[in-house]
C-alpha positions as CSV (number, residue, x, y, z in Angstrom):
1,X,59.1,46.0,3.9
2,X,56.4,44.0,5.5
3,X,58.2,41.2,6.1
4,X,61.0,44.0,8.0
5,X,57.8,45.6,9.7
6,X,56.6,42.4,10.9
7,X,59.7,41.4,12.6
8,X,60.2,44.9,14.1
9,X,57.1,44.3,15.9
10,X,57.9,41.1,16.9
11,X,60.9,41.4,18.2
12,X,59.7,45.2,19.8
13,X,62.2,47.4,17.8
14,X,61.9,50.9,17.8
15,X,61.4,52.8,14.5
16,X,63.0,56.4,13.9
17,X,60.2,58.8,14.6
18,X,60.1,60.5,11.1
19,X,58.4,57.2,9.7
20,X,54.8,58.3,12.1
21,X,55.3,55.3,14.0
22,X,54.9,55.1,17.6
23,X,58.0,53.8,19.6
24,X,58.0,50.1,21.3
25,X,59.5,49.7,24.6
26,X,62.2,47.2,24.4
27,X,65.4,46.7,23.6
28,X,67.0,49.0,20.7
29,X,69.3,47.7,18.8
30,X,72.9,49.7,18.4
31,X,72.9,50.2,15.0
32,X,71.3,52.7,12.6
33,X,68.1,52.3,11.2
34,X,67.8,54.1,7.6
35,X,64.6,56.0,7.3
36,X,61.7,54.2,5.2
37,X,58.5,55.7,3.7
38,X,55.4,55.5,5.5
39,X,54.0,52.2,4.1
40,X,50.1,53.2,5.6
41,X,50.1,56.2,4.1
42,X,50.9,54.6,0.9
43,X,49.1,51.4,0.5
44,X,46.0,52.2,3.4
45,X,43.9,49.1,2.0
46,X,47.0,46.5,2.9
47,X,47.2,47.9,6.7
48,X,47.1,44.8,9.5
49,X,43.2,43.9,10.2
50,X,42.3,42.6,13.7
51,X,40.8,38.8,13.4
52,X,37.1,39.2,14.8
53,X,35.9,35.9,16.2
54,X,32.0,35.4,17.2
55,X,31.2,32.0,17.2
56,X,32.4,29.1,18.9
57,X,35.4,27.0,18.0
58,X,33.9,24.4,15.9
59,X,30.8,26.0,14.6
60,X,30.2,24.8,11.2
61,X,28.8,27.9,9.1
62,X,27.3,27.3,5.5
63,X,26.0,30.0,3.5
64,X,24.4,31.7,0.0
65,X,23.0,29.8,-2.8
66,X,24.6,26.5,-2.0
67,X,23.3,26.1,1.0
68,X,20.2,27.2,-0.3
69,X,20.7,24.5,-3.0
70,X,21.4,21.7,0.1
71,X,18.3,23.0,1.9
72,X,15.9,22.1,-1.6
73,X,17.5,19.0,-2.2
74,X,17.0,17.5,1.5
75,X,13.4,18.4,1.2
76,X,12.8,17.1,-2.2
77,X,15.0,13.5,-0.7
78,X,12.0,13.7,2.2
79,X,9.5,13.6,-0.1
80,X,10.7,11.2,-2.6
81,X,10.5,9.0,0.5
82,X,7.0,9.0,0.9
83,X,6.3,9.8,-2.7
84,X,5.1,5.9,-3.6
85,X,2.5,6.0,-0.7
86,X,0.0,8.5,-2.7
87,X,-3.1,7.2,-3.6
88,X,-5.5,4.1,-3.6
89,X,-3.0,1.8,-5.1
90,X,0.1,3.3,-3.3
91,X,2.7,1.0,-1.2
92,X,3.2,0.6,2.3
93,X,6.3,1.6,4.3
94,X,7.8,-0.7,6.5
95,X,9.3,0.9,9.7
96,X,11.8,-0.8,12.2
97,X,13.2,1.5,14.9
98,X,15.9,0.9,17.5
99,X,13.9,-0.9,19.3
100,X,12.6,-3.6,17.6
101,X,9.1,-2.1,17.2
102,X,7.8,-2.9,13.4
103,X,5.1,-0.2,12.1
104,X,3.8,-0.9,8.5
105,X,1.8,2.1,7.0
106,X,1.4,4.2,4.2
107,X,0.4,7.3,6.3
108,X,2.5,10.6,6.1
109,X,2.2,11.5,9.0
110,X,3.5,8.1,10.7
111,X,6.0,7.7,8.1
112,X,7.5,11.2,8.9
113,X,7.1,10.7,12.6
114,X,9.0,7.3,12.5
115,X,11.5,8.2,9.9
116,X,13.2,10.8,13.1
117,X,14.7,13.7,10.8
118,X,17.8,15.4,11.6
119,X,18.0,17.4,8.5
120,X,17.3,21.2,10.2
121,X,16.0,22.0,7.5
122,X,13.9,18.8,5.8
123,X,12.1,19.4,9.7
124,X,10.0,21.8,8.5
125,X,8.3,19.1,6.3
126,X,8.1,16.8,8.9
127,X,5.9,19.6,11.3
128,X,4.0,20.7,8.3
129,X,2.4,16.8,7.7
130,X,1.7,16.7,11.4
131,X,0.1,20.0,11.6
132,X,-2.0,18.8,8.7
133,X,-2.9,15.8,10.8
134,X,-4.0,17.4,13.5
135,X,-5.6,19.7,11.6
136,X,-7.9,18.0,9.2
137,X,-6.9,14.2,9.3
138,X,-5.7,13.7,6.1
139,X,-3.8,14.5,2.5
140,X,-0.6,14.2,5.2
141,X,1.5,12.9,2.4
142,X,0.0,15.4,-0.2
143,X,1.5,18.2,1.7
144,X,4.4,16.4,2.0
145,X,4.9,16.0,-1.7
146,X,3.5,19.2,-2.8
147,X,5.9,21.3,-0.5
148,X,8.9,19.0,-2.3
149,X,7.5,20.0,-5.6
150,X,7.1,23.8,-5.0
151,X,11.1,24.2,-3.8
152,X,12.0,21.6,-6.8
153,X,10.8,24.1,-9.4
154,X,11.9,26.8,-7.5
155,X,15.3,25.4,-7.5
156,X,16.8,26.4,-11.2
157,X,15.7,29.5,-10.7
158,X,17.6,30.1,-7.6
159,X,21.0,28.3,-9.5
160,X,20.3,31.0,-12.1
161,X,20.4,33.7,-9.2
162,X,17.3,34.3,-9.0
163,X,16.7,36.3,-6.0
164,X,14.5,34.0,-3.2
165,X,12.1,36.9,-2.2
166,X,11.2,37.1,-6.2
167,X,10.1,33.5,-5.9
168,X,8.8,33.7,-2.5
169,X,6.2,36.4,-3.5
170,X,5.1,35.0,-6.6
171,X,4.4,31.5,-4.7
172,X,2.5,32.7,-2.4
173,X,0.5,35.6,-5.0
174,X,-0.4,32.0,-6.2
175,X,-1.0,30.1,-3.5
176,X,-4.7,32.8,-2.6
177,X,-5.1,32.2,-6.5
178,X,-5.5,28.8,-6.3
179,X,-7.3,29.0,-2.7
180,X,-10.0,31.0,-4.3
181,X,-10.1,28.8,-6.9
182,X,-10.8,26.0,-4.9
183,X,-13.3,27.7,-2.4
184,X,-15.4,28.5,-5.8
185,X,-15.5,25.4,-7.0
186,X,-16.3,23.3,-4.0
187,X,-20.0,22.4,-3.7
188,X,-22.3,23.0,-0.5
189,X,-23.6,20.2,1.1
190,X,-25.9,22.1,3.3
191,X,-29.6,21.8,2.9
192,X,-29.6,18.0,2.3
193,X,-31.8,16.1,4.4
194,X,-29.9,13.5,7.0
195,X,-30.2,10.6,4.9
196,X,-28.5,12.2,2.0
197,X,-26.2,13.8,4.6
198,X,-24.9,10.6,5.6
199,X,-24.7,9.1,2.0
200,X,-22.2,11.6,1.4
201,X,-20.4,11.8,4.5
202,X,-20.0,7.9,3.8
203,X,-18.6,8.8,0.4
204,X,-16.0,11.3,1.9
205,X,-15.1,8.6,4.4
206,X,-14.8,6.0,1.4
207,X,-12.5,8.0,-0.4
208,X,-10.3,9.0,2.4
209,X,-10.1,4.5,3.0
210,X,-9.3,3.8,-0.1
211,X,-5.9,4.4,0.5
212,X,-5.3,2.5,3.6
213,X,-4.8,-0.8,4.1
214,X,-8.2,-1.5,4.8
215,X,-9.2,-0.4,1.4
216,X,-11.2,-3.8,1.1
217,X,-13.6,-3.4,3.7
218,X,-13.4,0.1,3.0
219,X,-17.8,0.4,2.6
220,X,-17.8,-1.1,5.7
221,X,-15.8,0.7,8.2
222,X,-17.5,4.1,6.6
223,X,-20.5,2.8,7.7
224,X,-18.8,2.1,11.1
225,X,-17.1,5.7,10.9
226,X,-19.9,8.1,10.1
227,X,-22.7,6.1,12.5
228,X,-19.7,6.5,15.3
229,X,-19.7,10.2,14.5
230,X,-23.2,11.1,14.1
231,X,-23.7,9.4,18.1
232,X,-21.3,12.3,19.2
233,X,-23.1,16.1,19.9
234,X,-23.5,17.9,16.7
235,X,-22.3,20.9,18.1
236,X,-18.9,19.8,20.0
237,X,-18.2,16.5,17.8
238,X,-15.6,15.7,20.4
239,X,-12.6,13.1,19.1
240,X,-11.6,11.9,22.1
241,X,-15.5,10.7,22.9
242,X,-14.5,8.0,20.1
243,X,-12.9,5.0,21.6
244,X,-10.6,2.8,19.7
245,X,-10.1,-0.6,20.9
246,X,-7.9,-3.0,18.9
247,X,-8.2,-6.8,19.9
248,X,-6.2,-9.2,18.0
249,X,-7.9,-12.1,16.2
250,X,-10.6,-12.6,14.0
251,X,-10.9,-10.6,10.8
252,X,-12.0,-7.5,9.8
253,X,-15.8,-8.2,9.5
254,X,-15.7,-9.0,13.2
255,X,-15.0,-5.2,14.3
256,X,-18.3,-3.4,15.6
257,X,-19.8,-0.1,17.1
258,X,-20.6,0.2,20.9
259,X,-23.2,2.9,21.3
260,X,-21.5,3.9,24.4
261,X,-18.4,3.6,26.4
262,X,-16.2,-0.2,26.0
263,X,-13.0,-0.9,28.0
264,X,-11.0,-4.6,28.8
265,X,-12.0,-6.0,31.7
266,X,-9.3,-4.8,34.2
267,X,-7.5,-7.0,36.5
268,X,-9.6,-8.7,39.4
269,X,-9.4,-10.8,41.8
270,X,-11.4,-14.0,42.8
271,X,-14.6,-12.9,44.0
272,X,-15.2,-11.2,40.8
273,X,-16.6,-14.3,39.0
274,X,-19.6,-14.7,41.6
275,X,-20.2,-10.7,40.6
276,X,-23.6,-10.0,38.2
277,X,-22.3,-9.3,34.8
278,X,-25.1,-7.2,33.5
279,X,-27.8,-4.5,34.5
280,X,-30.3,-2.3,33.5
281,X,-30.4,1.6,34.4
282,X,-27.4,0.8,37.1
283,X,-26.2,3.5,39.4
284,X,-22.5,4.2,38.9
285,X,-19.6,5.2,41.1
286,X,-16.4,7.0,40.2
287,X,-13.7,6.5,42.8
288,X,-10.3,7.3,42.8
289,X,-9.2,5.7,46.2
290,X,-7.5,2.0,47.1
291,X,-10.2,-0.3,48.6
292,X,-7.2,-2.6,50.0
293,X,-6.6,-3.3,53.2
294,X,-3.2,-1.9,53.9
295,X,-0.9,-2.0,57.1
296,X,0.6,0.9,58.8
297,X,3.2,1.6,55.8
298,X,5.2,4.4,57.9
299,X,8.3,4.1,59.5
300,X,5.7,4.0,63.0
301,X,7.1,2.6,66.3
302,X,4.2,1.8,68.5
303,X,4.9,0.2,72.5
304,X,2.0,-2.0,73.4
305,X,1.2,-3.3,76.8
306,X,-1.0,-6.3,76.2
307,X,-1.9,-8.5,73.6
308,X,-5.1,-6.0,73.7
309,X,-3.9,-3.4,72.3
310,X,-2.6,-5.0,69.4
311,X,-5.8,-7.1,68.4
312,X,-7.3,-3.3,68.9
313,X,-5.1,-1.9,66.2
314,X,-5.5,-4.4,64.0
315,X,-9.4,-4.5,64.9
316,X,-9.0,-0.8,63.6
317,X,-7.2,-1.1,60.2
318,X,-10.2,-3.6,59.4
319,X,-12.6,-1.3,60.4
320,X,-11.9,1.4,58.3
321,X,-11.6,-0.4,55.2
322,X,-15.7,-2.3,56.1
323,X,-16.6,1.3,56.8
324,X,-15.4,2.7,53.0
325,X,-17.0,-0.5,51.6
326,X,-20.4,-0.2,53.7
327,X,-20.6,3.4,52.4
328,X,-20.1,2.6,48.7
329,X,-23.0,-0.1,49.0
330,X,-25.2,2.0,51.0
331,X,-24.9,4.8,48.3
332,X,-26.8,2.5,46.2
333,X,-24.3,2.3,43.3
334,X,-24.5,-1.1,41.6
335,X,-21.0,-0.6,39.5
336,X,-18.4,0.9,41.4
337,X,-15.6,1.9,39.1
338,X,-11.7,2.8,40.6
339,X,-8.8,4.2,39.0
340,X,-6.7,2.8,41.9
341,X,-6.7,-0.7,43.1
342,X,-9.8,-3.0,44.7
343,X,-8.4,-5.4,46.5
344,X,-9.0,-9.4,46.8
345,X,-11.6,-8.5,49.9
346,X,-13.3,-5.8,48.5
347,X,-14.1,-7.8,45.2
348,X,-15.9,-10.2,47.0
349,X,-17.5,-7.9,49.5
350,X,-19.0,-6.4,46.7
351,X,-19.8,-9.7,44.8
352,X,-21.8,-11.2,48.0
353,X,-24.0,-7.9,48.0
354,X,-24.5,-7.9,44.0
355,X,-22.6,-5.2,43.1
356,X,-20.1,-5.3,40.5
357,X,-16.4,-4.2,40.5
358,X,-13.7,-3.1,38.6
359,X,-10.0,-1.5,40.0
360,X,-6.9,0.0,37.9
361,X,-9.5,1.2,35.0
362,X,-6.9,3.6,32.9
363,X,-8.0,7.3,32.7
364,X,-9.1,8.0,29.7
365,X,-12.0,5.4,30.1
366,X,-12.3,6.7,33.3
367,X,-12.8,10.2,31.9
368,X,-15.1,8.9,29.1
369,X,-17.6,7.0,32.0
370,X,-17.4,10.0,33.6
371,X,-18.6,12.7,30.9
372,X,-20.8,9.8,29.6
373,X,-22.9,8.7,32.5
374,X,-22.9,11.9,34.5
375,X,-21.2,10.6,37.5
376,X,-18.3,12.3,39.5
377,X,-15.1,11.0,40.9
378,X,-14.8,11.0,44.6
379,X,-11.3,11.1,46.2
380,X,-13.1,10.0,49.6
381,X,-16.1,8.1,50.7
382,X,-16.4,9.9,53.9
383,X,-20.1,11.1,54.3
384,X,-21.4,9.0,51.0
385,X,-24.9,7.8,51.6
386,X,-28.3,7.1,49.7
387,X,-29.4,10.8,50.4
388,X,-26.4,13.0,49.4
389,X,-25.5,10.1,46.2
390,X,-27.8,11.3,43.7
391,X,-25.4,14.3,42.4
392,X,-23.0,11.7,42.4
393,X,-23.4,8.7,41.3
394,X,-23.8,8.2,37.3
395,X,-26.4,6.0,35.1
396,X,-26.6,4.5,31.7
397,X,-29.1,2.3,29.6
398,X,-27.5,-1.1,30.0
399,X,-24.0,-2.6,31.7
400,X,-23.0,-6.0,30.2
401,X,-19.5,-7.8,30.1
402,X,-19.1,-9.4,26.6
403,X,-16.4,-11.9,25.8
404,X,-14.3,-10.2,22.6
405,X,-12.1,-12.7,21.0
406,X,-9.8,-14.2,24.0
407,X,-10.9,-10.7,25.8
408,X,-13.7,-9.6,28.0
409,X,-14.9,-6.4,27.6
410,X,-17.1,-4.0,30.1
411,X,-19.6,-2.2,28.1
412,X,-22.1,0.7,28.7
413,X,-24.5,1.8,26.4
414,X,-27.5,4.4,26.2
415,X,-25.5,6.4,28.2
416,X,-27.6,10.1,29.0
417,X,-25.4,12.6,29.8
418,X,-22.8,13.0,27.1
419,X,-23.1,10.9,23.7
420,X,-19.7,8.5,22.7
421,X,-19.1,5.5,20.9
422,X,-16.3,2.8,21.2
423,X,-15.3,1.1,17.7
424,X,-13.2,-2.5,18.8
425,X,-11.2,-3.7,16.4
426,X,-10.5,-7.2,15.4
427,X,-7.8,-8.2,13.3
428,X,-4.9,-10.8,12.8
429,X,-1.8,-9.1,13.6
430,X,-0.9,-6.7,15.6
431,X,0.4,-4.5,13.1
432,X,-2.6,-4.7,10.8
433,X,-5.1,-3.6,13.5
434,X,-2.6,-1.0,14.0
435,X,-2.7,0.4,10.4
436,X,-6.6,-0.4,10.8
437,X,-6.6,2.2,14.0
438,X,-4.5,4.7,12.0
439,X,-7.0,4.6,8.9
440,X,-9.9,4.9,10.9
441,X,-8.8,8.1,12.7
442,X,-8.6,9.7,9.5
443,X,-11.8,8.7,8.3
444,X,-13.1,10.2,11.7
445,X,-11.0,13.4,10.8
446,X,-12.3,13.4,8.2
447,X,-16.0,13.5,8.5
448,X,-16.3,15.6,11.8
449,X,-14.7,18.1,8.9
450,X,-17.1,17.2,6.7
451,X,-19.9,17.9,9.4
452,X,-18.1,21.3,10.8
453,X,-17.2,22.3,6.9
454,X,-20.0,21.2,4.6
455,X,-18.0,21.6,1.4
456,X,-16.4,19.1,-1.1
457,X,-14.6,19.0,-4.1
458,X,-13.6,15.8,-6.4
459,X,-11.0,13.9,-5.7
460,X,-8.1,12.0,-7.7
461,X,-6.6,15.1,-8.8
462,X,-8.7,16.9,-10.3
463,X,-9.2,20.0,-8.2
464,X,-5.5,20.3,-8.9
465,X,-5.3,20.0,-12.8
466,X,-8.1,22.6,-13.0
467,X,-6.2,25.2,-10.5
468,X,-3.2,24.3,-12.1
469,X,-5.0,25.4,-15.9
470,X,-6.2,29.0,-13.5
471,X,-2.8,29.8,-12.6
472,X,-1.6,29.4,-16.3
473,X,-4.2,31.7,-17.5
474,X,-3.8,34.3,-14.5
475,X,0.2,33.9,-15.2
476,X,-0.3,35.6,-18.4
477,X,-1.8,39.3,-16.5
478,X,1.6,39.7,-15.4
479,X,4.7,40.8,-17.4
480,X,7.1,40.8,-14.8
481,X,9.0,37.8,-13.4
482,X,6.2,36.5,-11.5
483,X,4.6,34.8,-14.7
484,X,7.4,32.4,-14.8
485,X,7.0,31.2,-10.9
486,X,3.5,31.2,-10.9
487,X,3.5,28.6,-13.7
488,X,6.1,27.1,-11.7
489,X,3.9,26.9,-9.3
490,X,1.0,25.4,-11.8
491,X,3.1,22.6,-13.1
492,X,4.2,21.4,-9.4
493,X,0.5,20.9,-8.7
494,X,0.6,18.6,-11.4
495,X,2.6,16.2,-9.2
496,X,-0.4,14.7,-7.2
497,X,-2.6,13.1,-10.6
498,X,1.1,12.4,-11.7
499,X,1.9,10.7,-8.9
500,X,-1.1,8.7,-8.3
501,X,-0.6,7.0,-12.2
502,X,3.0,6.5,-11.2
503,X,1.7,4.2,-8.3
504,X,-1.1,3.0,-9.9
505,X,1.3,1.4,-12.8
506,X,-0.3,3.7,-15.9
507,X,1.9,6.1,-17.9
508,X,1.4,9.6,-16.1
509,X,2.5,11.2,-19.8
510,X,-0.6,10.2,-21.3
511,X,-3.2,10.6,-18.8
512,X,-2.1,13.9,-17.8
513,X,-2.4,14.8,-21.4
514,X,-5.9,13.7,-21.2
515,X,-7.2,15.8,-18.6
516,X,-5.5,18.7,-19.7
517,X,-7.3,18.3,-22.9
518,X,-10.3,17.7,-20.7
519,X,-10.0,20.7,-18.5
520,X,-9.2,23.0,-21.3
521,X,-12.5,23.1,-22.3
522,X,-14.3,26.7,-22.2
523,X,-17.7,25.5,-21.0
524,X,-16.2,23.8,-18.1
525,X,-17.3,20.6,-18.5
526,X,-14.1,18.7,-17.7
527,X,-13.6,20.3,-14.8
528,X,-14.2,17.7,-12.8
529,X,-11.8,15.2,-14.8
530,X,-9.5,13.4,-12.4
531,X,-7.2,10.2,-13.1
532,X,-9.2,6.8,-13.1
533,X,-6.9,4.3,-11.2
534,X,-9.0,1.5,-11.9
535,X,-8.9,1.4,-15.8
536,X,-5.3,3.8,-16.3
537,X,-7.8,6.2,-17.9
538,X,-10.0,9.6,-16.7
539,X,-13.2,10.0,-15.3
540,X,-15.5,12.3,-13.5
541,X,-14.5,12.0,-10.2
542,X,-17.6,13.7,-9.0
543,X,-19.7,11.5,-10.6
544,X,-17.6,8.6,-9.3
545,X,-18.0,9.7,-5.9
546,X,-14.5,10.6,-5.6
547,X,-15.1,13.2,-2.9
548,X,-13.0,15.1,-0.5
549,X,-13.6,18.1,2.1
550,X,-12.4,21.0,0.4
551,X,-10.8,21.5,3.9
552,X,-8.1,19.3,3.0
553,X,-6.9,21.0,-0.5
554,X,-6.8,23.9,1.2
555,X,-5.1,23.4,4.1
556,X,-2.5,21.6,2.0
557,X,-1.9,23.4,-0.7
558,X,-1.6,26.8,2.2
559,X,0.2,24.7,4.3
560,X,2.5,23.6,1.7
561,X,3.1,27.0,0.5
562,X,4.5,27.9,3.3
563,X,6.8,25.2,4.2
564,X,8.5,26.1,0.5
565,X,8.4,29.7,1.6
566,X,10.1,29.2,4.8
567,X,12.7,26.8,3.2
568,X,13.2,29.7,0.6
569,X,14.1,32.5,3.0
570,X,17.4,30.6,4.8
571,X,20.3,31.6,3.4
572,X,22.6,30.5,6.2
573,X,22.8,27.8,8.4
574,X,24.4,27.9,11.9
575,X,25.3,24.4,13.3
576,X,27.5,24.2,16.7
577,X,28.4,20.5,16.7
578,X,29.3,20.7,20.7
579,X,26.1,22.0,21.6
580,X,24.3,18.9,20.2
581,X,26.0,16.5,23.1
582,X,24.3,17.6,26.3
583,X,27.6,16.8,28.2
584,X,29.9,18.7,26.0
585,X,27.3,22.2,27.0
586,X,26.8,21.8,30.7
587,X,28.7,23.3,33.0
588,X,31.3,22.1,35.1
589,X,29.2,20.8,38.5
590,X,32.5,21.0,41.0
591,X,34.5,23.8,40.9
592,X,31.3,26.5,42.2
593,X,31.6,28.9,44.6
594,X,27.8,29.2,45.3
595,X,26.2,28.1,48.1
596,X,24.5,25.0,46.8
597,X,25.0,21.8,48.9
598,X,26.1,18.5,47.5
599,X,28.1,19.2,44.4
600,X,31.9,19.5,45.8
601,X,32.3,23.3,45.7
602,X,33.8,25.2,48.6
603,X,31.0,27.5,48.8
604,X,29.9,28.2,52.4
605,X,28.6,25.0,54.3
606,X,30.2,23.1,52.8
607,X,33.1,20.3,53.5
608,X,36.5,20.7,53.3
């Protein structure tokens, strides 16, 4: 019958009224029709459905637990990526994009910037280790490897169906266990007198190098680090008042502090040489004009008659580039700086009056003079003179030019108004000194944390084998199925000390049985246990100095948290494959009828 019913319809035959079925227009056929039940009536679930269509053709749809199940394993393949770069004795990544750039690091936050992730979901990883970059400086591959851990737990109990927002609330019921576990065990480092201060900030910055690449000089760039911090302003401790200079050659021992402000001697002209290369308490100017003598460059017609009037012209064109350079001299200024060009006769205008010069200086040394001597860039010289200057013009202790490796490099330092420092790097490649800039930064992080935050915990796992033995025992209150996530969410904290005697080379069975045995004790004394990379044993990190702000275990483990959270709670993923190719999704530029001009159409003004 629905095969009959079917053709009826498509061939628009009319049915006999007593079957309830409304007529069809067409043709008839001549010959009888024998009366049928009413099929509708009958079977109502089997009745002809519509096809709804709301996506695009070619939309690729994946739903429910299996593409939940996708979702965990690309994030767990992100963080097995990065796993091997944990810890002091963790290896390096080597990096070559498309084009031809080589990066060698064992920073998360690199790595996962350079690795260029399409995975929607294994994304979220990526912005979670550069959130905790930007936010605290380091532990960016902690976060990474945490959040990998948390959804690899998580992920039989989602193949057992499980529902997600059971696991979801226990997670994060554990992750404000474990953050106020950590905020009661950190220790104050407030009331310590600056010396001590420092001591310890030196040992936080330690700690953060001995991961890097740098690890062997590691007691000598924290000294580097936390005397270029303690010159910035206590209150502010501005990063971009650090300057980073990298200059290849020499070795690591060659690197040094600039109290001040340093940049590479920009590009000059021949009258520069017979310039003075130092001073003492100069006046400064900020300019941000050309001092080059240009010609007319507009498309100008000018009718002369007599050799005159040209001479007068060109007379003119001279005059008014003397008359900038007389009023930068007559300001007093004995370094005039420009982010625009200074031309061949400027330079040497300035070098037969003992002033010195330097054009094309990039802006953010510019900005950095600027905030650091007190002096303001002009956009004109108009109406600059000795008497209307002094609001102007900028100071600092001591100018000298210094010859860095095959470099030379400007130099001002006591500078008044604003406190900054310049570390240059030496180095001998390119991409060691680059690793080198990488590390430093997160020393820098670091300690301005360390200075904002005064709070530490030990390091080398041990803050997170003692939350890890809280959460077992606080899994135990409940008697629902939150105990089972929440020590889901203990073991995965295990990863880090695991991780770090995986790279290290030690067996990770044993030594994690050590420190639980250590941190099982009721008097707490092994609380500060954490895995001892040198010997493949444990030790007291604390007493090791083994320090980190506790600014960086909790913004990781929080962090992390929610990055397994969020992967968690998708259940479907949407993917239009013709809306990634920008072509394929923009429209058709000809056929408008609008009034735009230029594109073809035949809207009004338009040619025919």
């Amino acid at each position: 019958f629905i095969l009959l019913h079917e053709y009826r319809l498509a061939n628009c035959i009319r049915y006999p009224k007593d079957l309830g079925i409304p007529a069809w227009r067409g043709r008839v056929p001549s010959r009888a029709i024998s009366p049928a039940p009413n099929f509708a009536k009958m079977m109502p679930g089997f009745g002809m459905q519509p096809q709804i269509i709301l996506l695009k053709e070619g939309t690729d749809t994946s739903q429910g637990k299996p593409q939940l199940i996708s979702n965990i394993n690309a994030c767990m393949a992100v963080a097995d990526t990065v796993r091997t770069t944990l810890g002091p004795r963790g290896m390096d990544k080597l990096i070559h994009d498309d084009k031809g750039k080589v990066t060698i690091s064992n920073d998360g936050a690199t790595i996962m910037r350079l690795l260029e992730i399409i995975h929607p979901a294994a994304k979220s990883l990526v912005d979670v280790s550069l959130a905790q970059d930007a936010e605290v400086g380091d532990g960016t591959t902690s976060v990474v490897i945490l959040s990998g851990e948390f959804l690899k737990e998580a992920k039989p109990f989602v193949e057992e169906g499980v529902h997600p927002r059971s696991i979801i609330k226990a997670y994060r019921m554990a992750c404000e266990l474990a953050l106020a576990k950590i905020k009661e065990l950190s220790i104050s480092l407030e009331g310590r007198s600056d010396a001590e201060k420092k001591d310890l900030l030196r040992k936080c910055a330690s700690t953060t190098l001995n991961s890097k690449l740098v690890s062997g000089e590691k007691e000598f760039f924290s000294q580097i680090v936390v005397d270029a911090v303690s010159i910035l302003d206590p209150v502010l401790l501005e990063l971009k008042m650090i300057g980073i200079k990298k200059v290849q050659g020499g070795g690591l021992r060659d690197s040094f502090l600039v109290d001040g402000v340093a940049f590479k001697k920009t590009f000059s002209y021949a009258g520069f040489e017979q310039q003075p290369k130092s001073f003492t308490n100069p006046k400064i100017l900020l300019l941000n004009i050309e001092l080059e003598l240009k010609s007319e460059r507009e498309n100008a017609e000018i009718r002369l008659d007599s050799p005159e009037q040209y001479q007068s012209i060109v007379d003119a064109e001279w005059n008014i580039i003397y008359e900038k350079l007389d009023l930068c001299v007559q300001s007093g200024a004995q370094i005039v700086l420009s982010r625009l060009a200074i031309g061949d006769l400027a330079t040497q205008y300035f070098a037969d009056r003992g002033v010195f010069c330097a054009g094309r200086v990039e802006a953010p040394d510019m900005e950095r003079v600027q905030k650091a001597t007190g002096a303001r860039v002009q956009t004109t010289v108009n109406g600059l003179n000795s008497q209307n200057a002094k609001g102007v013009l900028g100071t600092c202790a001591t100018f000298e030019e210094k010859q860095v490796g095959a470099e030379r490099y400007n130099l001002f330092m006591g500078c008044p108004e604003a406190r900054t420092a310049t570390i240059v790097l030496r180095g001998g490649s390119e991409q060691f000194i680059d690793e080198a800039d990488r590390s430093l930064h997160d020393a820098i992080m670091i300690v301005r944390r360390a200075l904002k935050h005064a709070e530490i915990v030990p390091g080398g796992g041990a803050i997170e084998m003692e939350v890890s033995r809280h959460l077992r025992e606080a899994a135990l209150t409940h008697t629902s199925k939150s105990q089972l996530f929440i020590k889901a969410f203990a073991k995965a904290l295990e990863v880090i000390p695991r991780q770090l005697c995986n790279n290290a080379g030690f067996d990770a069975t044993d030594v994690l049985n050590k420190l639980r045995q250590k941190h099982a004790a009721n008097d707490g004394s092994g609380r500060n246990f954490g895995v001892d990379v040198n010997t493949g044993g444990v030790v007291d990190t604390y007493d090791a100095f083994v320090w980190e702000p506790s600014l960086v275990k909790l913004n990781a483990i929080a962090s992390a948290t929610e990055a397994a959270c969020l992967i968690l709670s998708v259940d479907e993923t949407v993917r239009n494959p013709k809306s990634e190719n920008p072509q394929d999704s923009m429209p058709a530029m000809g056929g408008g009828r609008g009034r735009g001009r230029g594109m073809g159409g035949r809207g009004r003004g338009m040619r025919r």
